[in-house]
One Martini backbone bead per residue (centre of mass of N, CA, C, O) as a GRO file, in nm:
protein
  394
    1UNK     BB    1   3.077   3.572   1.256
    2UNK     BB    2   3.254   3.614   0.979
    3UNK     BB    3   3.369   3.905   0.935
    4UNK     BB    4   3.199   3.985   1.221
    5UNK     BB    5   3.100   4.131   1.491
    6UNK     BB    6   2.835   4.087   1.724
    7UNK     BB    7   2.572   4.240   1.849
    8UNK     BB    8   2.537   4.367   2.158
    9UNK     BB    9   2.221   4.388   2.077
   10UNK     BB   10   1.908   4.351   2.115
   11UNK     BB   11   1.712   4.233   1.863
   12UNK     BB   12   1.372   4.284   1.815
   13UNK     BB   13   1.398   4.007   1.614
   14UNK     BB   14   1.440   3.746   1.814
   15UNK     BB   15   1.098   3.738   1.905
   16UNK     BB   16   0.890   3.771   1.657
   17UNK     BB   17   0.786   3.514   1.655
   18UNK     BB   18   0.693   3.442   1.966
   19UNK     BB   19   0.468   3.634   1.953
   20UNK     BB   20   0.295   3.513   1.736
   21UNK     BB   21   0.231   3.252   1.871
   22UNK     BB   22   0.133   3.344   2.134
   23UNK     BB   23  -0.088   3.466   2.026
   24UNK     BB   24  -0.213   3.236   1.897
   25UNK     BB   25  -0.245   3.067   2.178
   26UNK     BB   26  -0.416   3.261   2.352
   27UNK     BB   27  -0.649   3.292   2.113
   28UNK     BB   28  -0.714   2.952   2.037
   29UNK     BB   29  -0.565   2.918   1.743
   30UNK     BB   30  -0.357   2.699   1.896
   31UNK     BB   31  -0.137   2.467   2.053
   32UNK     BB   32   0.090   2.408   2.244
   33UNK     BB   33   0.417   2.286   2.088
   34UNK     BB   34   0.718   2.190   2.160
   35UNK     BB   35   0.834   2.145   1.852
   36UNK     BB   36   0.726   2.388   1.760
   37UNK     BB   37   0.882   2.603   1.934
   38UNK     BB   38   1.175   2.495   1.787
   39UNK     BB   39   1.108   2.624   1.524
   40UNK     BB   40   1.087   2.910   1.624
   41UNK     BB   41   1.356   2.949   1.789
   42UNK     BB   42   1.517   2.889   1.490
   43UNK     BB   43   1.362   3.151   1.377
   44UNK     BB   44   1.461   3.376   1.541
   45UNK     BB   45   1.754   3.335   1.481
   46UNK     BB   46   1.775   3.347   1.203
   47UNK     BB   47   1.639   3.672   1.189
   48UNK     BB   48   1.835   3.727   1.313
   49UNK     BB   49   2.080   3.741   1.175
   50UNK     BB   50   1.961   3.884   0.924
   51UNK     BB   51   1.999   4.127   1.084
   52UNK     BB   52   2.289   4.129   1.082
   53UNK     BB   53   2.376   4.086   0.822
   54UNK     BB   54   2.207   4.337   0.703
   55UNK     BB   55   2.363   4.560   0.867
   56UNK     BB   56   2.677   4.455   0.755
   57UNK     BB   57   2.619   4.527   0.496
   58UNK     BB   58   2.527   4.836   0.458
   59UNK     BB   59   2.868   4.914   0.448
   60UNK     BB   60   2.912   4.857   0.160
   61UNK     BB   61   2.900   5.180   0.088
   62UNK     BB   62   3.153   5.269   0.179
   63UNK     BB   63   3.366   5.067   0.038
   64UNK     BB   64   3.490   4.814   0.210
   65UNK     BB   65   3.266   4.611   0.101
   66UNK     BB   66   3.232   4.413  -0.164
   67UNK     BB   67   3.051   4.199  -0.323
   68UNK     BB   68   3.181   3.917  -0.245
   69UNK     BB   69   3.182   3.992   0.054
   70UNK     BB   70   2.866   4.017   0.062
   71UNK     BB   71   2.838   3.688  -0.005
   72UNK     BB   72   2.967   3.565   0.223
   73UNK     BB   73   2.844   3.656   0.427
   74UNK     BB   74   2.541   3.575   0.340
   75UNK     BB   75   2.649   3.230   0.299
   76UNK     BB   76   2.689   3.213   0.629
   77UNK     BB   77   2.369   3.168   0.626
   78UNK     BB   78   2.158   2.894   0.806
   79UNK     BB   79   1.905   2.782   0.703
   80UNK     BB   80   1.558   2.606   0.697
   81UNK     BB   81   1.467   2.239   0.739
   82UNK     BB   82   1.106   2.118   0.753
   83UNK     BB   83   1.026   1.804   0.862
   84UNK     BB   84   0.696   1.597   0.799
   85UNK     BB   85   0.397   1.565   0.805
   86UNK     BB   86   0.091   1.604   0.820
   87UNK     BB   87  -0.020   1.847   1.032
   88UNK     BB   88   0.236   2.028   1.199
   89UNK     BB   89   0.267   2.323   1.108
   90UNK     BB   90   0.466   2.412   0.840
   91UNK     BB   91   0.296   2.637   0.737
   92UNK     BB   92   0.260   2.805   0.936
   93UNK     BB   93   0.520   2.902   0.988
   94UNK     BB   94   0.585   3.017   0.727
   95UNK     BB   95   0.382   3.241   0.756
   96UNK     BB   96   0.556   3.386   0.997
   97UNK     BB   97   0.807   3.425   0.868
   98UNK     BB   98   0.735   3.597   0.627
   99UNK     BB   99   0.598   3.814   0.797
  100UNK     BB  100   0.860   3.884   1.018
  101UNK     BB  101   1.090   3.917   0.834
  102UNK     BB  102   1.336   4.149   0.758
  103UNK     BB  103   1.345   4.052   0.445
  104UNK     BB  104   1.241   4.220   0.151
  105UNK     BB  105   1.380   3.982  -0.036
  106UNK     BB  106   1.150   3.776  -0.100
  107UNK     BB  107   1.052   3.421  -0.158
  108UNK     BB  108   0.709   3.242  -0.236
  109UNK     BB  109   0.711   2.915  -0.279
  110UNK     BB  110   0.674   2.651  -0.491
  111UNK     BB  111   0.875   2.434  -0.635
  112UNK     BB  112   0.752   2.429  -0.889
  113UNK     BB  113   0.766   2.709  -0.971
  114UNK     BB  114   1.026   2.748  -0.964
  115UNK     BB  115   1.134   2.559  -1.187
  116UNK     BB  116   0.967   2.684  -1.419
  117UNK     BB  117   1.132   2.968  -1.407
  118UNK     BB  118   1.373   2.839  -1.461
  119UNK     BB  119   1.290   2.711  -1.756
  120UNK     BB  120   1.239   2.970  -1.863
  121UNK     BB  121   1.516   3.110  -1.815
  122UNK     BB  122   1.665   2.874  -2.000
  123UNK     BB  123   1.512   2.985  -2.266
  124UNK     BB  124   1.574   3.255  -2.305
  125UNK     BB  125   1.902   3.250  -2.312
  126UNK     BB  126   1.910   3.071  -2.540
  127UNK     BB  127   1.744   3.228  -2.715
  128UNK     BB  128   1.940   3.477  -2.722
  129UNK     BB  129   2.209   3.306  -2.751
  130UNK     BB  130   2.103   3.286  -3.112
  131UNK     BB  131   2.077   3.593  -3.128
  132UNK     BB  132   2.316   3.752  -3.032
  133UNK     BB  133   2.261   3.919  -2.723
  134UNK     BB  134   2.420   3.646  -2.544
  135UNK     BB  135   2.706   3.558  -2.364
  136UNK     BB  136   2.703   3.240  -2.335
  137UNK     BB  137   2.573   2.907  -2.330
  138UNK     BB  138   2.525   2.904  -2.017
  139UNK     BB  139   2.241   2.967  -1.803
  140UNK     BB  140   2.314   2.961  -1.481
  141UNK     BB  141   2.459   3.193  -1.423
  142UNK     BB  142   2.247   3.409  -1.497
  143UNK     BB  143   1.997   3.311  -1.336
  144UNK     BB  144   2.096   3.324  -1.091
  145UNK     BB  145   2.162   3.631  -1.099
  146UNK     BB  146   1.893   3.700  -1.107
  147UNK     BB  147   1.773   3.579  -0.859
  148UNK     BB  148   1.948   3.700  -0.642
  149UNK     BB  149   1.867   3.996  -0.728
  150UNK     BB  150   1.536   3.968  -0.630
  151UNK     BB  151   1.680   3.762  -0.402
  152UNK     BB  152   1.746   3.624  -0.072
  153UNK     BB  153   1.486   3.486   0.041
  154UNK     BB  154   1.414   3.149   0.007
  155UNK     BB  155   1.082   3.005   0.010
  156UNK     BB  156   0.943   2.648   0.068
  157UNK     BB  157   0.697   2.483  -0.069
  158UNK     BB  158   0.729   2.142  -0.086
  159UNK     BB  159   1.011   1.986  -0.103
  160UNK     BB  160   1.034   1.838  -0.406
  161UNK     BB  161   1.176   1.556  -0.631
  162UNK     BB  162   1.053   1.413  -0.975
  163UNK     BB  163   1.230   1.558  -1.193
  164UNK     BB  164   1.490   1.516  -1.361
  165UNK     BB  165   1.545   1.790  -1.482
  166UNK     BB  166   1.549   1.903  -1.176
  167UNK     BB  167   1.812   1.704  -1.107
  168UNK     BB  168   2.051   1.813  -1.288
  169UNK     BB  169   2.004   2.146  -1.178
  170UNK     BB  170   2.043   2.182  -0.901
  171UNK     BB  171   2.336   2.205  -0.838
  172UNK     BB  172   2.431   2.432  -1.039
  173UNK     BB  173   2.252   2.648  -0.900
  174UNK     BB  174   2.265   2.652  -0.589
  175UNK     BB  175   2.588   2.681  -0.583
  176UNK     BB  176   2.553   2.982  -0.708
  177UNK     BB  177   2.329   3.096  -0.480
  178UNK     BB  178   2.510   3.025  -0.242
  179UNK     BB  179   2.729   3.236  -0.305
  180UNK     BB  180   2.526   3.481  -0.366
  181UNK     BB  181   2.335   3.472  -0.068
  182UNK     BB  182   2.135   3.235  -0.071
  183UNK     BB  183   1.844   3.192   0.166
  184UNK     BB  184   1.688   2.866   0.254
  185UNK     BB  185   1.321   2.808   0.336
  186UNK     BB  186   1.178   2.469   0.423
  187UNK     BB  187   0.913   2.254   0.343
  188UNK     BB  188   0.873   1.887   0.410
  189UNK     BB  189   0.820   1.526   0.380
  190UNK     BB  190   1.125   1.511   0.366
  191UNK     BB  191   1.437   1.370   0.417
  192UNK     BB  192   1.706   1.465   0.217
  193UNK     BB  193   1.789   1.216   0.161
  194UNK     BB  194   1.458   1.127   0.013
  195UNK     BB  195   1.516   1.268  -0.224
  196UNK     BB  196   1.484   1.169  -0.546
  197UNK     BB  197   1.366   0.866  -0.469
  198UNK     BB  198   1.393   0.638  -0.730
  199UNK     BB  199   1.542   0.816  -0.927
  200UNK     BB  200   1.657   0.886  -1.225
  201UNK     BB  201   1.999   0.903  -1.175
  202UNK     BB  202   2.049   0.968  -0.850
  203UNK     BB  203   2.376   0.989  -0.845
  204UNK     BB  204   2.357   1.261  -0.971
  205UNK     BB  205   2.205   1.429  -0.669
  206UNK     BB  206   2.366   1.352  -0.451
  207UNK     BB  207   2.523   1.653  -0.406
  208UNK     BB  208   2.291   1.840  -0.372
  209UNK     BB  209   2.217   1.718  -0.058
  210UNK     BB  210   2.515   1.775   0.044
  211UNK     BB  211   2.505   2.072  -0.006
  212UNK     BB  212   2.195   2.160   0.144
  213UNK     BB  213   2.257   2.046   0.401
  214UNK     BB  214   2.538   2.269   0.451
  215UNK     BB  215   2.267   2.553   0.423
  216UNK     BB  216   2.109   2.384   0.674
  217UNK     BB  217   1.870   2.341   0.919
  218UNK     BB  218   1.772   2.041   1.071
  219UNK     BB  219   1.398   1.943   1.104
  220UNK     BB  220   1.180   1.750   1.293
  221UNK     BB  221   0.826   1.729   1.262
  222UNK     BB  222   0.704   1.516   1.523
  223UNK     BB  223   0.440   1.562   1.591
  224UNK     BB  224   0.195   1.332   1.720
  225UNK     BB  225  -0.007   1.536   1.558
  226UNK     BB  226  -0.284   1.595   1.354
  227UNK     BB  227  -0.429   1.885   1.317
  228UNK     BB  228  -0.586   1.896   1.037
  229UNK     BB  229  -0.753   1.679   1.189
  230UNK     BB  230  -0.827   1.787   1.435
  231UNK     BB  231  -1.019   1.990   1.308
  232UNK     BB  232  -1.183   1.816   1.072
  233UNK     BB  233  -1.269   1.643   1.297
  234UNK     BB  234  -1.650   1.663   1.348
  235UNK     BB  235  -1.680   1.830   1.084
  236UNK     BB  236  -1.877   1.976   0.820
  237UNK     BB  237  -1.748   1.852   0.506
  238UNK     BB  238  -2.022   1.838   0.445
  239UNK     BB  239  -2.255   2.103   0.316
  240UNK     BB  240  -2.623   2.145   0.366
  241UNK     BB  241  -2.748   2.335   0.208
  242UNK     BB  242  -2.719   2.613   0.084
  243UNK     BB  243  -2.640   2.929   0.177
  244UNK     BB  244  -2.555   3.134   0.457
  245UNK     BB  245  -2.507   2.904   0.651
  246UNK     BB  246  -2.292   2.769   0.492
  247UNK     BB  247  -2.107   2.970   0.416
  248UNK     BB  248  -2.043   3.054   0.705
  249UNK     BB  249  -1.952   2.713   0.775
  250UNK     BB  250  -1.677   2.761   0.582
  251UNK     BB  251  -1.571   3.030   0.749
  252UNK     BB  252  -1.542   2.856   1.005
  253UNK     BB  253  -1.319   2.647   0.912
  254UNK     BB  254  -1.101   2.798   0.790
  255UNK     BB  255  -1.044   2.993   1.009
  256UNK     BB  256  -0.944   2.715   1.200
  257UNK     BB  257  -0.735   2.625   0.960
  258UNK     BB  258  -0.570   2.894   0.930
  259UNK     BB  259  -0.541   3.056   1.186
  260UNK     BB  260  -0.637   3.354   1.080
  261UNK     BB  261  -0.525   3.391   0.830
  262UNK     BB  262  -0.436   3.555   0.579
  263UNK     BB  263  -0.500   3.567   0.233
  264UNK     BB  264  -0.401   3.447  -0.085
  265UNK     BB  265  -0.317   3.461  -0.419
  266UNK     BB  266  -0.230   3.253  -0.688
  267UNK     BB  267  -0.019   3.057  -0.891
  268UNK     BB  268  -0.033   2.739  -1.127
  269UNK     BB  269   0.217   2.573  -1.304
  270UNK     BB  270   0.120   2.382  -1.621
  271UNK     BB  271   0.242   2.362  -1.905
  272UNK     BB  272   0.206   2.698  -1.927
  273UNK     BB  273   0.002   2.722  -1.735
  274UNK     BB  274  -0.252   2.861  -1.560
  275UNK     BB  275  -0.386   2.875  -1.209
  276UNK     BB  276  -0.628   3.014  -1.030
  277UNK     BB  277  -0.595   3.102  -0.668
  278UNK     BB  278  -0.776   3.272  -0.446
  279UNK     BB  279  -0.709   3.092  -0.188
  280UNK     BB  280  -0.416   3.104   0.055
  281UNK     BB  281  -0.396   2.921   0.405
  282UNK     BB  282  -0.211   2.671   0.521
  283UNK     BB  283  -0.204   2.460   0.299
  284UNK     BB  284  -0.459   2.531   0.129
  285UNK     BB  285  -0.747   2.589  -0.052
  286UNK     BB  286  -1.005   2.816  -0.252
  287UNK     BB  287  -1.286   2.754  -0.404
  288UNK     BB  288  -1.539   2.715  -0.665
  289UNK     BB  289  -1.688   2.589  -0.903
  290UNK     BB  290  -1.615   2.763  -1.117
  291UNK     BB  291  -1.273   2.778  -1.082
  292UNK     BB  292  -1.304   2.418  -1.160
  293UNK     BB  293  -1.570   2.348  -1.389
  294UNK     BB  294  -1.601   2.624  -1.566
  295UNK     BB  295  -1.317   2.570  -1.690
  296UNK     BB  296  -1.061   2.463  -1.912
  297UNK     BB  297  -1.000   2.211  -1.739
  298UNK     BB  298  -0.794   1.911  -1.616
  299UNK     BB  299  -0.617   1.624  -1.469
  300UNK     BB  300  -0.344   1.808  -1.483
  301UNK     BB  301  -0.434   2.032  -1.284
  302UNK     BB  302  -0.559   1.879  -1.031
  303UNK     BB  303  -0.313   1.759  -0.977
  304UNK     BB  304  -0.157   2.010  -0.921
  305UNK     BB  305  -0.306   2.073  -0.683
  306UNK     BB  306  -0.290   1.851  -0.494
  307UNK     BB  307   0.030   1.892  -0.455
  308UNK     BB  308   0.031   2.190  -0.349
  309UNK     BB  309  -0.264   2.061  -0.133
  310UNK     BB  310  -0.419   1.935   0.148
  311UNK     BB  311  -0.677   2.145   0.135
  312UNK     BB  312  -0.997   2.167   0.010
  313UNK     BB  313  -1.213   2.417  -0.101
  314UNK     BB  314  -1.562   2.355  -0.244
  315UNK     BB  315  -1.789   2.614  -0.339
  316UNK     BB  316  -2.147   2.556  -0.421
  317UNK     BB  317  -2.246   2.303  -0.575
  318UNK     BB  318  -2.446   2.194  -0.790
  319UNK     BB  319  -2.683   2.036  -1.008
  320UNK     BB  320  -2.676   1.828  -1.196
  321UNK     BB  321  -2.687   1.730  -1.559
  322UNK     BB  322  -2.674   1.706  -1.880
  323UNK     BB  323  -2.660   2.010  -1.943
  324UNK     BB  324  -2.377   1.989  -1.762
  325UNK     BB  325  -2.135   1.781  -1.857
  326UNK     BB  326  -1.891   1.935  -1.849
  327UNK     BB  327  -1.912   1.995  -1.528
  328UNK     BB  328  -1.950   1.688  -1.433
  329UNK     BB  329  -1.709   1.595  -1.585
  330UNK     BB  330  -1.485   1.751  -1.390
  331UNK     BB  331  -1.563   1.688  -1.119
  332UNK     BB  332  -1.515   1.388  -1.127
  333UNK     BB  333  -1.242   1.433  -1.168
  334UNK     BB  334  -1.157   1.590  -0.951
  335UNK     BB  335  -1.269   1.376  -0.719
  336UNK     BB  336  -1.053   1.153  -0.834
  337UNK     BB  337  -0.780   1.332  -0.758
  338UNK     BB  338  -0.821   1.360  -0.454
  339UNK     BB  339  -0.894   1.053  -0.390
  340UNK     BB  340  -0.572   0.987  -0.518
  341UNK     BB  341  -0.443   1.165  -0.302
  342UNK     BB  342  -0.560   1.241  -0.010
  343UNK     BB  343  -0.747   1.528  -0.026
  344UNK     BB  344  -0.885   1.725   0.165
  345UNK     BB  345  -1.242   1.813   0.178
  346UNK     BB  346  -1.434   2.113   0.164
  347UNK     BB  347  -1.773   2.113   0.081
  348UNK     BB  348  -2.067   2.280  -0.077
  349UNK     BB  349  -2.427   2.188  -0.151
  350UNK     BB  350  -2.712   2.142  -0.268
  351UNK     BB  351  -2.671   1.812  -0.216
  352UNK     BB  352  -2.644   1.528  -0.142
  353UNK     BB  353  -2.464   1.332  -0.350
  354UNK     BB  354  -2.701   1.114  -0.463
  355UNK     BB  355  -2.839   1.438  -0.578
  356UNK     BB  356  -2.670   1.599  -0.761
  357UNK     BB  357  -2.748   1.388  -0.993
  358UNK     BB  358  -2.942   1.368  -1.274
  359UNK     BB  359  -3.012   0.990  -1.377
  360UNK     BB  360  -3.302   1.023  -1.559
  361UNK     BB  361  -3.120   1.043  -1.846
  362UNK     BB  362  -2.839   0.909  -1.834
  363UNK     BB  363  -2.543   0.840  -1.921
  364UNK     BB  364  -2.210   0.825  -1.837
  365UNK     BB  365  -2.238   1.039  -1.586
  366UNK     BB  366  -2.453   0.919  -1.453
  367UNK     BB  367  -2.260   0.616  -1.373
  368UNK     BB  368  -1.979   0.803  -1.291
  369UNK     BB  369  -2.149   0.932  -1.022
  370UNK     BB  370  -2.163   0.676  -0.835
  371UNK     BB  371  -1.877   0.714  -0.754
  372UNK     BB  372  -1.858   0.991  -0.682
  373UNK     BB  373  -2.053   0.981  -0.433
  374UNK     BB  374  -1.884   0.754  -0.260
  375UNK     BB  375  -1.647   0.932  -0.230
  376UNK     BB  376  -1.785   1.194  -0.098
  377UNK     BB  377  -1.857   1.041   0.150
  378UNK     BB  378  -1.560   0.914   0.212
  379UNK     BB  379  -1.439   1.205   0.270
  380UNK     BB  380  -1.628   1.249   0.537
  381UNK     BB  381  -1.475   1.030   0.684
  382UNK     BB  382  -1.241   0.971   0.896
  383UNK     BB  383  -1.108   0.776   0.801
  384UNK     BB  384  -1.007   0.957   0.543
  385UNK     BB  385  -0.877   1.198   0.710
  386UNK     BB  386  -0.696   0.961   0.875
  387UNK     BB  387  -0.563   0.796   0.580
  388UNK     BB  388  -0.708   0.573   0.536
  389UNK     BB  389  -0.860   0.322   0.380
  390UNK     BB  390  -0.986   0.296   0.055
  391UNK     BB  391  -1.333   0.181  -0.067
  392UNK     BB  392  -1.401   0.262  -0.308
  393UNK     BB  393  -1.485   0.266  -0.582
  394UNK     BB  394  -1.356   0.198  -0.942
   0.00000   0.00000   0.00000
C-alpha cells in the first residue's frame, strides 16, 4: 500500500466473510459453491485493506497526514464490482460483506435511489445558488463533497444504468468520489463494459466505464446454479386457502430463500414519491396485499418495484368483487407488471386464481380477471420460474 508499511499482525477481520459464510454452509442455509467462496475470498482481503487504512488514516489526528494525503490513501483502496445472472448469490454476499465491514460510514443502496439523491442534491445547490446562498454554480463537486463526507464505503445493489440524465453526470460524479476516497461495492447483472448498453450518446458514458474498472476488482459469478430457482422449485408459490397453515408457510419459504438473514425496511424513491418496502433480504421484497393494491399505487410504481427486486412475497390477497375495484384494478396492474418483467411471485390468497375474482357481476375487470388468473397460474409453473417463454394472453 502507497505510503503505508503492511502491517505486520493478522488481523481479526481477514477471515470475518469466511467465518459468517462457513456458518451459513454449516447450518445448511446454503451449499458451498465455488464461485461465491472466490468472492468471499476477495471480499475478506478487501475488509482487511480498509482495515489497515482505517487504522493508518486515524494517524492524521496527530497531524502528520494532512486531508488530501488522507483522501489519497483511502482512493488506494479497490472496490469490488460482482457480476452474473439472477440467483447466484451476489446479494447474499452484499448482506454479509454489509454485516461485518469495518467500515462505520456505510451506505447500502440501490443505484437508482442512489442517482435520485444526487439529483435531489443538484437541484437544491442549482437552487441555493441562484438565492446567492452558495458560491459557485457547478453543483458536482460540492455534492461529492457532501457524499464523502457521510460515506466512505458505498454498496450498490443492482448496478444499472439506463437514464441518460445519470449517464452524462456519472464520469463527473464519481471522478469527485474517488478522488475523496470514496470505495465502491457492487453487485449487477452486467459486465461493466455493457453498462448504458445502446443508450443514447453511449460514447459520452464510455469514459465512466473505464473510471469505474480502474478502481474496482471485476469478478464474475458464473455459477452453473441458480439458487434462487433451486429453492422456489417443487414449492408452494401459491399457498391458498389463508390461515396460520399459510402464514407458516411463506414465512419459511421466506427463511430458505433469504438464508435466515435478518431483514430491514427500506424506500424506493419513484418520480419524487416514496414506496415503502416493509421487508427485504437478499435481493427480495415481502409486501401484504393492504401495502400494494390499498395505496394510492400505479403502474409506474409497480414497475419500480421490479427493477429493484428479483422475488416478491405477496401477503393475504383476498377475494375481489366489482365492490372493490380499485383494489381490483391495482392488483391486475401489479400482476402484469410482475409478469412482464419475469419477477417471481410467492403469494398466499383466499381462493385458487379463477375464483379471486366474483365474476358474476361482470365489467371491465371481471374480463381482465380472466388474464390476471392465468398468468398468477403460470407464474407458479416451473417454466415461468426458470425463465422459460411465457404464454399467458396478452
Amino acid at each position: 500500500m502507497e505510503g503505508v508499511s503492511p502491517l505486520k499482525m493478522e488481523l481479526p477481520v481477514n477471515r470475518a466473510m469466511s467465518a459468517r459464510y462457513d456458518a451459513l454452509v454449516a447450518s445448511g442455509e446454503i451449499r458451498e459453491d465455488p464461485v461465491q467462496r472466490e468472492a468471499v475470498r476477495q471480499l475478506d482481503l478487501l475488509n482487511t485493506r480498509l482495515a489497515e487504512t482505517r487504522l493508518a488514516s486515524k494517524k492524521s489526528s496527530l497531524g502528520w497526514l494532512f486531508a488530501s494525503k488522507k483522501n489519497q490513501l483511502w482512493a488506494s483502496v479497490q472496490g469490488l464490482y460482482m457480476w452474473g445472472g439472477v440467483g447466484r448469490g451476489k446479494t447474499m454476499l452484499m448482506d454479509l460483506f454489509y454485516e461485518v465491514t469495518v467500515i462505520r460510514r456505510k451506505r447500502r443502496v440501490h443505484f437508482h435511489e442512489f442517482m435520485a439523491d444526487v439529483h435531489e442534491r443538484i437541484h437544491a445547490h442549482r437552487q441555493a445558488h441562484k438565492q446567492g446562498k452558495v458560491k459557485g454554480d457547478d453543483p458536482i463537486p460540492p455534492v461529492a463533497g457532501q457524499i464523502a463526507e457521510e460515506t466512505r464505503l458505498l454498496l450498490f445493489d443492482e448496478f444499472t444504468v439506463t437514464d441518460i440524465a445519470d449517464a452524462m453526470i456519472l464520469g463527473r460524479l464519481f471522478t469527485q468520489l474517488f478522488e475523496l476516497g470514496v470505495i465502491v461495492v457492487a453487485t449487477s447483472n452486467v459486465v461493466p463494459s455493457q453498462l448504458y448498453k445502446d443508450g443514447l450518446n453511449r460514447q459520452l458514458f464510455v469514459p465512466f466505464i473505464n473510471l469505474l474498472k480502474s478502481k474496482v476488482e471485476i469478478l464474475h459469478l458464473d455459477s452453473p446454479t441458480d439458487y434462487r430457482l433451486e429453492t422456489l422449485s417443487g414449492a408452494p408459490v401459491y399457498i391458498t386457502p389463508l390461515g396460520n397453515s399459510a402464514d407458516d408457510q411463506m414465512d419459511e419459504i421466506w427463511s430458505r430463500l433469504t438464508h435466515g438473514m435478518e431483514s430491514h425496511g427500506e424506500e424506493l424513491e419513484n418520480k419524487g414519491r416514496k414506496i415503502a418496502v416493509p421487508r427485504v433480504a437478499s435481493g427480495a421484497a415481502r409486501f401484504t396485499f393492504n401495502d400494494l393494491c390499498m395505496q394510492p399505487l400505479g403502474a409506474s410504481d409497480y414497475l419500480r418495484i421490479a427493477h429493484a427486486y428479483g422475488t416478491v412475497f405477496l401477503d393475504r390477497v383476498p377475494m375481489m368483487s366489482k365492490s372493490r375495484r380499485n383494489e381490483a384494478k391495482r392488483f391486475i396492474t401489479l400482476i402484469d407488471t410482475l409478469y412482464d418483467n419475469g419477477i417471481k411471485l410467492v403469494v398466499s390468497a383466499e381462493a385458487e386464481p379463477q375464483d379471486l375474482y366474483d365474476t358474476s357481476e361482470g365489467g371491465t375487470e371481471a374480463f381482465e380477471f380472466d388474464r390476471t388468473a392465468s398468468r398468477l397460474i403460470e407464474m407458479r409453473s416451473e417454466a415461468y420460474l426458470a425463465g422459460e417463454t411465457r404464454n399467458a394472453p396478452v
